[in-house]
TORBAFI-639376 format. One record per residue: residue in one letter; x, y, z of N, C-alpha, C in turn. Coordinates in steps of 0.05 Angstrom, whole numbers, padded with zeros to 5 digits, always signed. Atoms other than C-alpha are relative to their C-alpha. Layout:
BEGIN
AXYZXYZXYZ...
//
This chain:
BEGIN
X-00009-00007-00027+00010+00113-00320+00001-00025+00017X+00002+00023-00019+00029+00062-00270-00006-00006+00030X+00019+00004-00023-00005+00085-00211-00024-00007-00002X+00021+00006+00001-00061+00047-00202-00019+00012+00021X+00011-00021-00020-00095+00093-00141+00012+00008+00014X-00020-00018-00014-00071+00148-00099-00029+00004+00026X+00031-00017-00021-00124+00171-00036+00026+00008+00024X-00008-00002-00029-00110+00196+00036-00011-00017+00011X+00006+00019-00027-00121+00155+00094+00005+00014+00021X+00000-00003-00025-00145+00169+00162+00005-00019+00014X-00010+00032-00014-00110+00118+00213-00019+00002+00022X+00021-00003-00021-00175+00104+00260+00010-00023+00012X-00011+00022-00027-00133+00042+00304+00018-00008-00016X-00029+00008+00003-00073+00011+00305-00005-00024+00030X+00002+00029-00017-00070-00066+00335-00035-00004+00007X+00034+00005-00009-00153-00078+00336+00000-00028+00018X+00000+00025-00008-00137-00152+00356+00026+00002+00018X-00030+00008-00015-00076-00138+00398+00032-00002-00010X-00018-00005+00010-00007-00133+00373+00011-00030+00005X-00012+00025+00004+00020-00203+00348+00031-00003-00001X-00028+00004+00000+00087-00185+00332+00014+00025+00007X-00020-00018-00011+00145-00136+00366-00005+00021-00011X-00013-00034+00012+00165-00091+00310-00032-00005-00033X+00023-00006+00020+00089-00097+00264-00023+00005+00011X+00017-00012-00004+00034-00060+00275-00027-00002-00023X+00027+00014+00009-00038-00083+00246-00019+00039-00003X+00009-00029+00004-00061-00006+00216-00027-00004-00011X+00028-00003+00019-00137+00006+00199-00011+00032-00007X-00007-00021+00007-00148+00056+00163-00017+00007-00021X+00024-00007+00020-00206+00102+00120+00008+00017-00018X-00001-00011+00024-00198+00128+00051-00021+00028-00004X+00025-00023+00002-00226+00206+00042-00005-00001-00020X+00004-00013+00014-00232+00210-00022-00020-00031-00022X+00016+00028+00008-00255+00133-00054-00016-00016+00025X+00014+00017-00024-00288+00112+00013+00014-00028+00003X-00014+00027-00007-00240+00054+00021+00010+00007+00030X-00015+00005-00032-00226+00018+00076+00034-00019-00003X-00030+00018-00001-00152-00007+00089+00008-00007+00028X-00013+00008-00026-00122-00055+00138+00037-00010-00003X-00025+00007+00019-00043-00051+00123+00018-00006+00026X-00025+00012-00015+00016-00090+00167+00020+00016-00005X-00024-00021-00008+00075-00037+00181+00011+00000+00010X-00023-00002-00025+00136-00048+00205+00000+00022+00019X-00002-00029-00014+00138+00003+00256+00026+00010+00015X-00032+00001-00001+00209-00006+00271+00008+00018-00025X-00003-00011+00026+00222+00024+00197-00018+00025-00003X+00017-00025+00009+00166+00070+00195-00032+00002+00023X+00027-00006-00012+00125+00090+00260-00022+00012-00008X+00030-00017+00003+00046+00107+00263-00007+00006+00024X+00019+00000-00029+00005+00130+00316-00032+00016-00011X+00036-00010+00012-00073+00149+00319+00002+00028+00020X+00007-00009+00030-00085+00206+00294+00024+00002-00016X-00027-00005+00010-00047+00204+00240-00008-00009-00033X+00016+00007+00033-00068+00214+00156+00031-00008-00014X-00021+00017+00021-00022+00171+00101-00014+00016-00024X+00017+00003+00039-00028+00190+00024+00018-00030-00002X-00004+00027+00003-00023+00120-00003-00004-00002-00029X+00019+00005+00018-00022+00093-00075+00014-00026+00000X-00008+00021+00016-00011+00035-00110+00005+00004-00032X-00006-00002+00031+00026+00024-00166+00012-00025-00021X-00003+00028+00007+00044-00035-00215+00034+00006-00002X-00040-00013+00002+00125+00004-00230+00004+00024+00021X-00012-00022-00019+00160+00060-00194+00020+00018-00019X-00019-00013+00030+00194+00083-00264-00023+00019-00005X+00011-00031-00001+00175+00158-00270-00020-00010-00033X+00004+00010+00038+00159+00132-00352-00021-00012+00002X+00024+00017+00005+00109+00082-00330+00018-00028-00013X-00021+00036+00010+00168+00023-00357-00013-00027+00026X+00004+00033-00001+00149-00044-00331+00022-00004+00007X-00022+00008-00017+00190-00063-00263+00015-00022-00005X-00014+00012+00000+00248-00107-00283-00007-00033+00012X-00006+00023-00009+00248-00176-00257+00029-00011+00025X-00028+00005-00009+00307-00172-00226+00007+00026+00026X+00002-00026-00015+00327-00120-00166+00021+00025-00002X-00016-00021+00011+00351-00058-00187+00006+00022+00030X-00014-00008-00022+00402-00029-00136-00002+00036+00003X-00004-00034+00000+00412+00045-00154-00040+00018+00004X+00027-00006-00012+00336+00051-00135-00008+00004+00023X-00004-00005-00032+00348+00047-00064+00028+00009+00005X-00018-00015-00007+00415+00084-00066-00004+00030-00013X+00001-00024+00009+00382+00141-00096+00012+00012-00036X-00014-00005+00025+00419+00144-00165-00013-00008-00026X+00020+00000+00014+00356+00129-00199-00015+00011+00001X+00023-00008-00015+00295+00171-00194-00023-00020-00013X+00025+00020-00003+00232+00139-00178-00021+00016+00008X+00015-00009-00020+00169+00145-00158-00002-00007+00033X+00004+00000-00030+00190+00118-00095+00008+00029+00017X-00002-00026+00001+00223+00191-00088-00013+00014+00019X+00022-00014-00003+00164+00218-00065-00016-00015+00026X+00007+00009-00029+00143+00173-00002+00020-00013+00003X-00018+00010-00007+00172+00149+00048+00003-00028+00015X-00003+00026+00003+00155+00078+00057-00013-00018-00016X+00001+00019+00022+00149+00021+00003+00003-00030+00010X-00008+00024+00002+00140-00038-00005-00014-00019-00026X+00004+00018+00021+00126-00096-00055-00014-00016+00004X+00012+00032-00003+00083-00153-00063-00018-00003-00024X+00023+00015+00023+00024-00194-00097-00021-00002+00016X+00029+00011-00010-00047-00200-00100-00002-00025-00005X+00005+00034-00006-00058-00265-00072-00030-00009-00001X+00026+00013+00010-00139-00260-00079-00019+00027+00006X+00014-00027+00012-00192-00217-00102-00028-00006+00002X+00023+00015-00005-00260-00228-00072-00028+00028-00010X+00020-00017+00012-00319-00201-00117-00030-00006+00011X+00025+00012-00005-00374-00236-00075-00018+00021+00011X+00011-00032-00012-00400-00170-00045-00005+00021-00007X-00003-00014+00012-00420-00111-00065+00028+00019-00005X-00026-00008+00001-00346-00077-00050+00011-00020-00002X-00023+00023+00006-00280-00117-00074+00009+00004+00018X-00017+00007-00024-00239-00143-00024+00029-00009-00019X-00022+00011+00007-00170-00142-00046+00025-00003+00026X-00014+00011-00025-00116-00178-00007+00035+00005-00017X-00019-00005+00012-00046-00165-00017+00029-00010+00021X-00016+00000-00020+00018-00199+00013+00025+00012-00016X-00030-00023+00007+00090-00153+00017+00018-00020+00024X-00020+00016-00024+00133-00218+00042-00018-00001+00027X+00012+00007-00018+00092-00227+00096-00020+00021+00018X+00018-00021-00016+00061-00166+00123-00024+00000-00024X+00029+00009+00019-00018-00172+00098-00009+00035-00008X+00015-00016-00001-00059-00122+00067-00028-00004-00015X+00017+00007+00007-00130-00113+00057-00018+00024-00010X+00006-00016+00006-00166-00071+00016-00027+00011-00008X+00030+00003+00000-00244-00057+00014-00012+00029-00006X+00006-00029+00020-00266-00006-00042-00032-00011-00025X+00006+00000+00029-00309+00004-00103+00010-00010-00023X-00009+00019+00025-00311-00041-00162+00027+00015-00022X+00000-00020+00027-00298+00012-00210+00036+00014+00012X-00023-00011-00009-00237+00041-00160+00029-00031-00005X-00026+00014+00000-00199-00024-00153+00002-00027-00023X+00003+00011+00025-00213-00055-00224+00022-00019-00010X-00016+00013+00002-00140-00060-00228+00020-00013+00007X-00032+00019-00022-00105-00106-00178-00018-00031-00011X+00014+00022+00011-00113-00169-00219+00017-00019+00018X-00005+00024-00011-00104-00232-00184+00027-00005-00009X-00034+00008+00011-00023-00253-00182+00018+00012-00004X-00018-00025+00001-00004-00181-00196+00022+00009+00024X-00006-00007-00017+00051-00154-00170-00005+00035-00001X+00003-00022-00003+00044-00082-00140+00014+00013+00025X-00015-00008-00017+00081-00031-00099-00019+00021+00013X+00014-00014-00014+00050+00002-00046+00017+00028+00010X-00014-00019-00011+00072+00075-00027-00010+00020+00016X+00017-00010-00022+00056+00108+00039+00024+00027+00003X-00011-00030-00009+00076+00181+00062-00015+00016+00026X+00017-00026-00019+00053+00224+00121-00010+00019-00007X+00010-00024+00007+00006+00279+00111+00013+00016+00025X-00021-00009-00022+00051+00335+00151-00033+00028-00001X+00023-00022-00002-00008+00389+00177+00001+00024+00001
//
């Protein structure tokens, strides 16, 4: 399977330090079900938040229903729909790499950039085992509708 974790998230602030840029919003945000903490950069132009407000979130290393190993290359009919995916199923994505993986603590600190919006991720060893350093991984966020 090529999701590497799935949880909910409660969004407890939005901009803690102030809002640096126009259209990105600085989301912090608590995990019910692995006790993670997440701090994720969101266009908010593309995909408003506001507090209160729960995400299901996972990460995954492909977006191929099969578990296939994402291409190299950018495959078009994936964002025109004429592929199914697991992007399918939420409704904002995005891409990137773990740029560094800090084990000095008792929780891992994983860091993740998507082109420039940061994320940061502060879990259990055993939960985020597999975001290896350099990996790429696709992040997929959805609204919990109540």
């Amino acid at each position: 399977m090529s999701v590497l974790i799935e949880d909910t998230f409660e969004v407890k602030e939005l901009d803690p330090e102030g809002r640096k840029f126009d259209l990105v919003s600085r989301v912090v945000m608590q995990s019910e079900r692995h006790q993670m903490e997440c701090v994720y950069d969101v266009n908010i132009d593309v995909y408003p938040i506001e507090v209160p407000c729960k995400l299901t979130m996972a990460w995954a290393k492909s977006v191929d229903l099969e578990g296939k190993p994402t291409p190299d290359h950018f495959d078009k009919a994936l964002c025109l729909g004429k592929k199914r995916s697991l992007m399918d199923k939420y409704d904002y994505v995005t891409y990137g790499r773990v740029y560094r993986v800090d084990h000095s603590q008792k929780k891992i600190l994983v860091y993740i950039s998507y082109g420039g919006l940061l994320q940061k991720i502060r879990g259990d060893p055993q939960d985020l085992k597999d975001f290896a350093l350099d990996s790429m991984v696709f992040c997929l966020t959805k609204k919990v509708v109540a």
